[in-house]
ROFIVO-601626 format. One record per residue: x, y, z of N, C-alpha, C in turn; residue number from 1. Coordinates in nm, 3 decimals, decimal comma. Layout:
<fiza><n_x>X</n_x><n_y>Y</n_y><n_z>Z</n_z><ca_x>X</ca_x><ca_y>Y</ca_y><ca_z>Z</ca_z><c_x>X</c_x><c_y>Y</c_y><c_z>Z</c_z><resi>NUM</resi></fiza>
...
//
This chain:
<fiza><n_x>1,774</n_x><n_y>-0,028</n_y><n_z>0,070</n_z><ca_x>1,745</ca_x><ca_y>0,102</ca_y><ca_z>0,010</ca_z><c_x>1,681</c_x><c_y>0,079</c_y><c_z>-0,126</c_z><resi>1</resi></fiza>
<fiza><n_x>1,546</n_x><n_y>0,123</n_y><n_z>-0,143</n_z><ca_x>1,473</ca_x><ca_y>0,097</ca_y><ca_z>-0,261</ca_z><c_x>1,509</c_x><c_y>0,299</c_y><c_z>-0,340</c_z><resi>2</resi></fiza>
<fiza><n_x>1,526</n_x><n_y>0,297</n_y><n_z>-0,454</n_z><ca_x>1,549</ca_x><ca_y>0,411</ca_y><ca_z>-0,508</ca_z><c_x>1,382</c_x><c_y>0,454</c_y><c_z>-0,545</c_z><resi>3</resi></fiza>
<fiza><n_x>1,355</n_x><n_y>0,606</n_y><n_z>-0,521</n_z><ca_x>1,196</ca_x><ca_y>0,637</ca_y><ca_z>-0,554</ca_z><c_x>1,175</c_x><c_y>0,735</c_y><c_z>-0,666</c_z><resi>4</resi></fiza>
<fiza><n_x>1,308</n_x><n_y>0,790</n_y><n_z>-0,675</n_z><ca_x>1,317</ca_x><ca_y>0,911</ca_y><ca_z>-0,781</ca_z><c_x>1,319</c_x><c_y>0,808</c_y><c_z>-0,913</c_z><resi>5</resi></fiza>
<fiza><n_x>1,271</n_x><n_y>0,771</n_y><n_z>-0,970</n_z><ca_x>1,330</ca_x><ca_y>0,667</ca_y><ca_z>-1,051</ca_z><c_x>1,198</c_x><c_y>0,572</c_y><c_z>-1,146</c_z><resi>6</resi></fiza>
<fiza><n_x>1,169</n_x><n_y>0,609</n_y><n_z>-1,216</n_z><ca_x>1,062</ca_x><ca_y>0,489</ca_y><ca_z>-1,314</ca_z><c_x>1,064</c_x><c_y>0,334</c_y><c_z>-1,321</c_z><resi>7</resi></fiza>
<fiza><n_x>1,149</n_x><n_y>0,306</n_y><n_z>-1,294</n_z><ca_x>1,208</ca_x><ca_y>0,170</ca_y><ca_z>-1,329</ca_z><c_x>1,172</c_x><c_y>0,121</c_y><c_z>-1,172</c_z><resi>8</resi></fiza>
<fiza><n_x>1,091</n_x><n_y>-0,009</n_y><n_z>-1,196</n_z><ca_x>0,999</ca_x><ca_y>-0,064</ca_y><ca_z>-1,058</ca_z><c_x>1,069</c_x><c_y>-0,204</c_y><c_z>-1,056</c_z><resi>9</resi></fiza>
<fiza><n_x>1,137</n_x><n_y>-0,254</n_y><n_z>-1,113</n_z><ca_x>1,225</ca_x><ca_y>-0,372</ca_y><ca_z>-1,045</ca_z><c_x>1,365</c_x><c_y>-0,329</c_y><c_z>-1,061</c_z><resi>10</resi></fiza>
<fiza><n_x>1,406</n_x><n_y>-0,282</n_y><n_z>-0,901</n_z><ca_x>1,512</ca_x><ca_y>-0,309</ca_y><ca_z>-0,851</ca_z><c_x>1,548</c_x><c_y>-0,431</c_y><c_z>-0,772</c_z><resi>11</resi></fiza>
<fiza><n_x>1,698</n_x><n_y>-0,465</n_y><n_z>-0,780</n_z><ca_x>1,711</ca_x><ca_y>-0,597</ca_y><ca_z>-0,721</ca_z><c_x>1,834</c_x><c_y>-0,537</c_y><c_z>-0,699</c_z><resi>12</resi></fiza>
<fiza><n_x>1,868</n_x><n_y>-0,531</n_y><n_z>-0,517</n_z><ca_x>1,974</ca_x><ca_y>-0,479</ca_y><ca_z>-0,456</ca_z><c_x>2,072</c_x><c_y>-0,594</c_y><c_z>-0,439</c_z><resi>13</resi></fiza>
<fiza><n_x>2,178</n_x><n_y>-0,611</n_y><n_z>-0,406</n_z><ca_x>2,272</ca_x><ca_y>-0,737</ca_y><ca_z>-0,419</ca_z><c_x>2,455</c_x><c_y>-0,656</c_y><c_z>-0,447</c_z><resi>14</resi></fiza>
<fiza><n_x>2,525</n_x><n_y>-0,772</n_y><n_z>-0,430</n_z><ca_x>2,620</ca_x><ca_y>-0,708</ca_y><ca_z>-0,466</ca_z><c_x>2,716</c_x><c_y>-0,783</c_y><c_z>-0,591</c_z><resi>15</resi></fiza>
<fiza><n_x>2,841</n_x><n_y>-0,658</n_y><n_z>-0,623</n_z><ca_x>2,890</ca_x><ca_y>-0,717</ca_y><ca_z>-0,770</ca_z><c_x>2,971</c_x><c_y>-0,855</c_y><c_z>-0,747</c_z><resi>16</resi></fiza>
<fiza><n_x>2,939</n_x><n_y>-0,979</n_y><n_z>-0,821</n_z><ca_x>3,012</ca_x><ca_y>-1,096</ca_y><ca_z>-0,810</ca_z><c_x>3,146</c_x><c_y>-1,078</c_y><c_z>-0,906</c_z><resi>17</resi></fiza>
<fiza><n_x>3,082</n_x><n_y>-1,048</n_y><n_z>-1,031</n_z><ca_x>3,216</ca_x><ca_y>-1,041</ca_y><ca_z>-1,109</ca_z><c_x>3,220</c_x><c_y>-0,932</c_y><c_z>-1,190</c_z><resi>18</resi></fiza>
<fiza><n_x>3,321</n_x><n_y>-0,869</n_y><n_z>-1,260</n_z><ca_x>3,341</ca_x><ca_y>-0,751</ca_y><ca_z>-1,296</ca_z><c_x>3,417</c_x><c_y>-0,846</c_y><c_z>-1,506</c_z><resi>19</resi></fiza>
<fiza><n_x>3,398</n_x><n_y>-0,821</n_y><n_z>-1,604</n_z><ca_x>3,479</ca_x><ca_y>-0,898</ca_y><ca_z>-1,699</ca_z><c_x>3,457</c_x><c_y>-0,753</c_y><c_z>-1,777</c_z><resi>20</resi></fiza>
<fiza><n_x>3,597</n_x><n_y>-0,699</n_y><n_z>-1,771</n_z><ca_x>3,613</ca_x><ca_y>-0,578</ca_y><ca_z>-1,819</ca_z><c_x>3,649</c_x><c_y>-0,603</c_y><c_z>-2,000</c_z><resi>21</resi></fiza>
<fiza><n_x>3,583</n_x><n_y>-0,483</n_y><n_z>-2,078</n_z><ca_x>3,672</ca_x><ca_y>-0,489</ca_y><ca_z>-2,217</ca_z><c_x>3,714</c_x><c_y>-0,387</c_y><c_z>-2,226</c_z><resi>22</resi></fiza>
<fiza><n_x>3,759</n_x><n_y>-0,330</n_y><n_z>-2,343</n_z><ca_x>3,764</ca_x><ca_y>-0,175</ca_y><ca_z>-2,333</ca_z><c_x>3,680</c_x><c_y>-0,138</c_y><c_z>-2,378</c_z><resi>23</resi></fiza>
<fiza><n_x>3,598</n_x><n_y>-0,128</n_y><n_z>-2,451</n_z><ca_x>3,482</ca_x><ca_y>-0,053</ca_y><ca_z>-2,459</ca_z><c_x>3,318</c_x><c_y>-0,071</c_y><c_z>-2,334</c_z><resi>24</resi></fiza>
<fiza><n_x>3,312</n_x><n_y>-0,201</n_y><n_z>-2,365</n_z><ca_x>3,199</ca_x><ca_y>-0,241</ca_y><ca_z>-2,263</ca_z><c_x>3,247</c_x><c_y>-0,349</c_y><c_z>-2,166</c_z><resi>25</resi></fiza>
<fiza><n_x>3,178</n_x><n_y>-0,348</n_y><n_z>-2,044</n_z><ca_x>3,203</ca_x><ca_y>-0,456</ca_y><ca_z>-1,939</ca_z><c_x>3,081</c_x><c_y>-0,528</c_y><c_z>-1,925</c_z><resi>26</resi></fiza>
<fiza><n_x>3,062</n_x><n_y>-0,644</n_y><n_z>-1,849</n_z><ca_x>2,968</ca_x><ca_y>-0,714</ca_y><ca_z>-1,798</ca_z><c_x>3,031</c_x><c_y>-0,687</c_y><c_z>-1,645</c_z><resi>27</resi></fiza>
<fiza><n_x>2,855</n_x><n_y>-0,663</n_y><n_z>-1,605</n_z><ca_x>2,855</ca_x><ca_y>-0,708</ca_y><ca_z>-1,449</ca_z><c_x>2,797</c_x><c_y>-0,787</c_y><c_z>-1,391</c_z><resi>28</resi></fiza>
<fiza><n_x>2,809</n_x><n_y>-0,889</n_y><n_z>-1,320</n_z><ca_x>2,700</ca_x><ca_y>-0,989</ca_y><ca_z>-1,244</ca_z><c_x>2,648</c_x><c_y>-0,930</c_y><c_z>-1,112</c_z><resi>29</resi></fiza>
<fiza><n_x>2,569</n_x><n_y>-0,906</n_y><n_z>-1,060</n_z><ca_x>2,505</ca_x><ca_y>-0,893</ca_y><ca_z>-0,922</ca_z><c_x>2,440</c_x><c_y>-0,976</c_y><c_z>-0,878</c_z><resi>30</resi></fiza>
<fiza><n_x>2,501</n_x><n_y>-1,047</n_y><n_z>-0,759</n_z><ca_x>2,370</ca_x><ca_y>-1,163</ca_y><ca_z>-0,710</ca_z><c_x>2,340</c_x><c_y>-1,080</c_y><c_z>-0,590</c_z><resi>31</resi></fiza>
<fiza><n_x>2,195</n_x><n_y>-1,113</n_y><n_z>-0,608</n_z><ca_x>2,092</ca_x><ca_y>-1,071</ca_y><ca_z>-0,508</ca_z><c_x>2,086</c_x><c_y>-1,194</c_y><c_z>-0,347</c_z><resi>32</resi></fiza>
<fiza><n_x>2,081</n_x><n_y>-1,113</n_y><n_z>-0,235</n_z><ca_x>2,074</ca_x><ca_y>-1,242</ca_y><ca_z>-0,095</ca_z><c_x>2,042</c_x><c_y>-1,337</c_y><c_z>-0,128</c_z><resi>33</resi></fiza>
<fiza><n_x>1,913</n_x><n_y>-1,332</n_y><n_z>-0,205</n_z><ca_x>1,833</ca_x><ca_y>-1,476</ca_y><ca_z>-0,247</ca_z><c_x>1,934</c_x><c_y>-1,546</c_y><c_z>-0,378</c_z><resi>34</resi></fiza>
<fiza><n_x>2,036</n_x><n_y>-1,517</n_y><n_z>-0,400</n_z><ca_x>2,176</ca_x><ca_y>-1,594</ca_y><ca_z>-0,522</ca_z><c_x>2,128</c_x><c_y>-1,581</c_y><c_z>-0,588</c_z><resi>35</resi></fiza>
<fiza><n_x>2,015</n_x><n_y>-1,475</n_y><n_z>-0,654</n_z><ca_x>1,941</ca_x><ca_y>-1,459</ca_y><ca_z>-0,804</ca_z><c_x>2,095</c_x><c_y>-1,348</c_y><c_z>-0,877</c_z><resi>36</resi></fiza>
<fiza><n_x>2,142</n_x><n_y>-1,391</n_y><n_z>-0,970</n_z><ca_x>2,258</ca_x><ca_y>-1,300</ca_y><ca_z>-1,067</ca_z><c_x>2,199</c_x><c_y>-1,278</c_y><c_z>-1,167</c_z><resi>37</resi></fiza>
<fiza><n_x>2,202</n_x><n_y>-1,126</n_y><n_z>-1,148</n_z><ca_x>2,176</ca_x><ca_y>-1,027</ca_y><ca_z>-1,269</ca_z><c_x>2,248</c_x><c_y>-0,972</c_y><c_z>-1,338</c_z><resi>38</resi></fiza>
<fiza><n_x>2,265</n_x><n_y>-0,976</n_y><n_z>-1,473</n_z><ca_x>2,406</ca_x><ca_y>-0,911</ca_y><ca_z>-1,551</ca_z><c_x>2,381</c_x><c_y>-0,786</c_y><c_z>-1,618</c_z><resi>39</resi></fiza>
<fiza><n_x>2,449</n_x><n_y>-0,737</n_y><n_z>-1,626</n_z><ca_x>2,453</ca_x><ca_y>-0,568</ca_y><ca_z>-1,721</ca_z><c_x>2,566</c_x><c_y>-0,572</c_y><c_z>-1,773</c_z><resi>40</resi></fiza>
<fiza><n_x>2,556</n_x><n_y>-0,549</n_y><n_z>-1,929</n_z><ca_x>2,623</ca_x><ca_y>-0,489</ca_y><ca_z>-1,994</ca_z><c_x>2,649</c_x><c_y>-0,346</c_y><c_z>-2,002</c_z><resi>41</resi></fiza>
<fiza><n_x>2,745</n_x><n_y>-0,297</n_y><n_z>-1,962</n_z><ca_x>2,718</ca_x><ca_y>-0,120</ca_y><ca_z>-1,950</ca_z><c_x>2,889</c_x><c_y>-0,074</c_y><c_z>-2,007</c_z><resi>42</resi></fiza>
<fiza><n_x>2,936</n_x><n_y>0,031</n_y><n_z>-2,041</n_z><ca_x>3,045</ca_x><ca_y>0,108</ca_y><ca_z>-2,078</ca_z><c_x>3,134</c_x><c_y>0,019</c_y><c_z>-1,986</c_z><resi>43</resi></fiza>
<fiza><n_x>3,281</n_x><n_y>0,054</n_y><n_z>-2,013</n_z><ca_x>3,370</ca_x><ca_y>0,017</ca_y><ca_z>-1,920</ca_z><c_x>3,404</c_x><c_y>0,187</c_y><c_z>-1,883</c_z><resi>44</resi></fiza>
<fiza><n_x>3,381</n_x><n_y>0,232</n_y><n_z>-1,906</n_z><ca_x>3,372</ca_x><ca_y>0,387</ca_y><ca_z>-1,893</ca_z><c_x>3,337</c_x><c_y>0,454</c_y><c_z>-1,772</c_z><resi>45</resi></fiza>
<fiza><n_x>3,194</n_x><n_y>0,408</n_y><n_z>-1,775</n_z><ca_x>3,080</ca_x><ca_y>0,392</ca_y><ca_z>-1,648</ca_z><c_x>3,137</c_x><c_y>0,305</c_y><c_z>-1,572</c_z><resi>46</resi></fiza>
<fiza><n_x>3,192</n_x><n_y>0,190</n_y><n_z>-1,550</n_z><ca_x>3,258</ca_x><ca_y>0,082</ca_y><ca_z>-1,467</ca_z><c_x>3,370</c_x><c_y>0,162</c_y><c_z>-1,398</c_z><resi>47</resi></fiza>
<fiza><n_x>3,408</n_x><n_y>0,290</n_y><n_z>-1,442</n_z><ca_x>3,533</ca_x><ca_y>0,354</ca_y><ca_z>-1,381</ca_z><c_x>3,463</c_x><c_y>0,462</c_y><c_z>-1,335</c_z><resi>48</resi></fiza>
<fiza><n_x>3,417</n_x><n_y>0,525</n_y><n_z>-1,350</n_z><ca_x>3,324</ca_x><ca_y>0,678</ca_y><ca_z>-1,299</ca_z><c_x>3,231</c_x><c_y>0,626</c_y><c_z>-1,190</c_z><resi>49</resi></fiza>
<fiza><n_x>3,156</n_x><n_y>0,493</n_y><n_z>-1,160</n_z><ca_x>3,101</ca_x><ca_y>0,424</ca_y><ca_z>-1,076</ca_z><c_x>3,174</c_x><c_y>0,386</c_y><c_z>-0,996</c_z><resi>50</resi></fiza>
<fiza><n_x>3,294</n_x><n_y>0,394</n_y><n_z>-1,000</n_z><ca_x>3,421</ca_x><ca_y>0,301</ca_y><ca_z>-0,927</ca_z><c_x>3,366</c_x><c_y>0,154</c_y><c_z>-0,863</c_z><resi>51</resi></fiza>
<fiza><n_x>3,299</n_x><n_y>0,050</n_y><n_z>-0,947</n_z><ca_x>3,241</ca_x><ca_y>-0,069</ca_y><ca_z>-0,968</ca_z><c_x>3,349</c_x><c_y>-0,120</c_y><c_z>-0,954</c_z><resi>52</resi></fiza>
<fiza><n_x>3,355</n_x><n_y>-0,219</n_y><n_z>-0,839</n_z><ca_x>3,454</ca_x><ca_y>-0,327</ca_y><ca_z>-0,776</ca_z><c_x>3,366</c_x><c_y>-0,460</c_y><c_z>-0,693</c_z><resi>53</resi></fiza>
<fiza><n_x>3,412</n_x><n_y>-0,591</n_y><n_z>-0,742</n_z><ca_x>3,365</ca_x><ca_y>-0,693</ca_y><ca_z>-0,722</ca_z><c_x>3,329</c_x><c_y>-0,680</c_y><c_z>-0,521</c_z><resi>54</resi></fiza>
<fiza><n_x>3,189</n_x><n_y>-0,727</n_y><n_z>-0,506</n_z><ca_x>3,186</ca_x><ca_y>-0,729</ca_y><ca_z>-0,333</ca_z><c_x>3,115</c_x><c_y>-0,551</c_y><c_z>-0,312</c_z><resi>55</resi></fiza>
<fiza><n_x>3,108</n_x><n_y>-0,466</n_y><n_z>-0,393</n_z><ca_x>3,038</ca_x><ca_y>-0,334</ca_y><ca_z>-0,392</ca_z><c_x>2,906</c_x><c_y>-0,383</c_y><c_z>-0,387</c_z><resi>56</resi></fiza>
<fiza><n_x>2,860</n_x><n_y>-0,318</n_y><n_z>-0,349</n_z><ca_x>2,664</ca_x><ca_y>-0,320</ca_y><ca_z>-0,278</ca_z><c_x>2,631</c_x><c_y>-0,229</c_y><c_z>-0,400</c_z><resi>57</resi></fiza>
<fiza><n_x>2,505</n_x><n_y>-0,238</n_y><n_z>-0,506</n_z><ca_x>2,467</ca_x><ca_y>-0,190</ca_y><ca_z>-0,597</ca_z><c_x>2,285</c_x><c_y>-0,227</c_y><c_z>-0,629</c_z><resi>58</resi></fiza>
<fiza><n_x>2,241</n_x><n_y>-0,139</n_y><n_z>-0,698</n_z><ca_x>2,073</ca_x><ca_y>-0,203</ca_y><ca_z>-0,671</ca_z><c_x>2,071</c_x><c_y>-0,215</c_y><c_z>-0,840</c_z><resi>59</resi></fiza>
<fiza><n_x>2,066</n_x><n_y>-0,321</n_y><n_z>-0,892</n_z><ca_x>2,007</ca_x><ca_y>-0,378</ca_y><ca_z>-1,039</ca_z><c_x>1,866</c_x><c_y>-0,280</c_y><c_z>-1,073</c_z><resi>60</resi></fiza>
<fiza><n_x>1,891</n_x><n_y>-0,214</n_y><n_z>-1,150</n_z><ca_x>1,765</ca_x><ca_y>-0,149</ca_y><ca_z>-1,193</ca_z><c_x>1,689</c_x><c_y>-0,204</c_y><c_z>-1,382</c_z><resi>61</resi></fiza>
<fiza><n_x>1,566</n_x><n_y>-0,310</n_y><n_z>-1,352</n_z><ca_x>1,579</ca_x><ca_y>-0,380</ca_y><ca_z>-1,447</ca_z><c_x>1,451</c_x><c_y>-0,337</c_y><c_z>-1,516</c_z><resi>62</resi></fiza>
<fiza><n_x>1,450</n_x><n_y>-0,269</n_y><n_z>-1,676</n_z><ca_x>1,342</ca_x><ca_y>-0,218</ca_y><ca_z>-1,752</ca_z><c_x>1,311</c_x><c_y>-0,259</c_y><c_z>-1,898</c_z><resi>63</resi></fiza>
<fiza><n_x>1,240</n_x><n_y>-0,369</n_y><n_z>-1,932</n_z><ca_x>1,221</ca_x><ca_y>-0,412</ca_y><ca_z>-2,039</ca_z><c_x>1,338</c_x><c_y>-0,509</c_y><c_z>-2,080</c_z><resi>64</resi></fiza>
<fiza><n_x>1,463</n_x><n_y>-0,480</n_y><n_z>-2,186</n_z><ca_x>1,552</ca_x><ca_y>-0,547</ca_y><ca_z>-2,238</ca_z><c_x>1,698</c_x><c_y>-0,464</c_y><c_z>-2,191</c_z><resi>65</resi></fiza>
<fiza><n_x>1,685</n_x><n_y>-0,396</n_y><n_z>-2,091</n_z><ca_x>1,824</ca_x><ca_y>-0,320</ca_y><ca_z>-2,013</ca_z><c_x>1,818</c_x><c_y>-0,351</c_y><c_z>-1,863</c_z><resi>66</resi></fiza>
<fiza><n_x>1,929</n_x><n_y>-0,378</n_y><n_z>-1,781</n_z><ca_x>1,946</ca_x><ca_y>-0,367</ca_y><ca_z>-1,722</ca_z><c_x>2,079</c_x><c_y>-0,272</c_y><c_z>-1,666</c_z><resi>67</resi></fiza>
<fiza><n_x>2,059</n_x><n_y>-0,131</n_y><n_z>-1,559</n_z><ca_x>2,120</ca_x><ca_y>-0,051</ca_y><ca_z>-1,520</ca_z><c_x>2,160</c_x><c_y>-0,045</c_y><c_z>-1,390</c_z><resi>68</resi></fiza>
<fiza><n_x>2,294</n_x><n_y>0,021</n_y><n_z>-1,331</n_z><ca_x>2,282</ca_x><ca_y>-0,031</ca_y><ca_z>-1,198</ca_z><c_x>2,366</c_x><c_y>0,103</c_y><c_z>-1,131</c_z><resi>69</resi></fiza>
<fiza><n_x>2,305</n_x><n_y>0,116</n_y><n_z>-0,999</n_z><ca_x>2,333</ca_x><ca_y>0,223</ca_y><ca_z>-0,947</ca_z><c_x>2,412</c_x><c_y>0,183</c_y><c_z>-0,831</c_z><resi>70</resi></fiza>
<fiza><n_x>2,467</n_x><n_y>0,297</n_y><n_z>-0,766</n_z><ca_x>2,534</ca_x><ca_y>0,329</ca_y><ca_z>-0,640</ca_z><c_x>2,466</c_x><c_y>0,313</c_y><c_z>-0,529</c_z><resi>71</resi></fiza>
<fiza><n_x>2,543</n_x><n_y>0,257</n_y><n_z>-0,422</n_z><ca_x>2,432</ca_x><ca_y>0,285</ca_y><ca_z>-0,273</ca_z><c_x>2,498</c_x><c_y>0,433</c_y><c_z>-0,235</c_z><resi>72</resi></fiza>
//
Protein backbone atom coordinates (compact mmCIF):
# COMPACT_ATOMS: atom_id res chain seq x y z
CA UNK A 1 0.00 0.00 0.00
CA UNK A 2 1.68 3.20 -1.31
CA UNK A 3 -0.25 6.32 0.45
CA UNK A 4 -1.39 9.07 -2.55
CA UNK A 5 -3.12 11.68 -0.48
CA UNK A 6 0.14 12.69 0.78
CA UNK A 7 3.32 15.02 -0.52
CA UNK A 8 5.94 13.13 0.86
CA UNK A 9 7.31 10.69 -2.20
CA UNK A 10 9.56 8.32 -0.22
CA UNK A 11 7.65 5.95 1.55
CA UNK A 12 9.29 2.83 2.79
CA UNK A 13 6.65 0.24 4.04
CA UNK A 14 8.23 -2.37 6.57
CA UNK A 15 7.49 -3.19 9.91
CA UNK A 16 8.30 -1.81 13.65
CA UNK A 17 11.61 -3.68 14.92
CA UNK A 18 11.96 -1.80 18.04
CA UNK A 19 9.92 0.55 19.98
CA UNK A 20 12.62 2.59 22.94
CA UNK A 21 10.01 4.51 24.67
CA UNK A 22 10.74 7.89 26.91
CA UNK A 23 8.25 9.90 28.24
CA UNK A 24 8.23 12.55 26.24
CA UNK A 25 9.64 11.19 22.83
CA UNK A 26 10.21 7.59 21.48
CA UNK A 27 12.38 6.18 18.75
CA UNK A 28 11.10 3.83 16.24
CA UNK A 29 13.05 1.49 13.96
CA UNK A 30 11.24 0.08 10.81
CA UNK A 31 13.03 -2.34 8.69
CA UNK A 32 11.92 -2.49 5.31
CA UNK A 33 11.76 -6.52 3.38
CA UNK A 34 14.93 -5.44 1.84
CA UNK A 35 16.47 -5.07 6.12
CA UNK A 36 16.88 -1.29 5.20
CA UNK A 37 15.93 0.34 9.20
CA UNK A 38 14.49 3.51 9.32
CA UNK A 39 14.19 5.44 12.61
CA UNK A 40 11.74 8.19 13.77
CA UNK A 41 11.84 10.09 16.47
CA UNK A 42 8.19 11.06 17.15
CA UNK A 43 6.06 11.88 20.66
CA UNK A 44 5.59 8.96 22.93
CA UNK A 45 2.18 10.41 22.84
CA UNK A 46 1.68 9.57 19.15
CA UNK A 47 3.36 6.03 19.98
CA UNK A 48 0.06 5.52 22.10
CA UNK A 49 -2.77 7.14 19.87
CA UNK A 50 -0.99 5.04 16.90
CA UNK A 51 -1.13 2.06 19.15
CA UNK A 52 2.68 1.39 17.69
CA UNK A 53 3.78 -2.14 18.80
CA UNK A 54 6.99 -3.90 17.75
CA UNK A 55 6.04 -6.51 14.47
CA UNK A 56 3.05 -3.67 13.39
CA UNK A 57 3.17 -3.10 9.53
CA UNK A 58 3.72 0.80 9.11
CA UNK A 59 4.89 2.85 5.86
CA UNK A 60 8.09 5.26 6.83
CA UNK A 61 7.15 8.46 5.30
CA UNK A 62 10.61 10.17 4.69
CA UNK A 63 10.89 14.26 3.86
CA UNK A 64 14.03 16.15 3.99
CA UNK A 65 15.41 15.88 7.83
CA UNK A 66 11.94 14.07 9.33
CA UNK A 67 10.93 11.04 9.20
CA UNK A 68 6.95 10.19 9.92
CA UNK A 69 5.13 7.07 10.00
CA UNK A 70 1.73 6.01 9.40
CA UNK A 71 -0.86 3.26 9.91
CA UNK A 72 -1.79 0.49 7.42
Amino acid sequence: MTIHAINVRNQFRGKIREIIEGPVVSEIDVETPGGLVVTSVITTRSVKELELAVGKEVIALVKSTEVSIATL
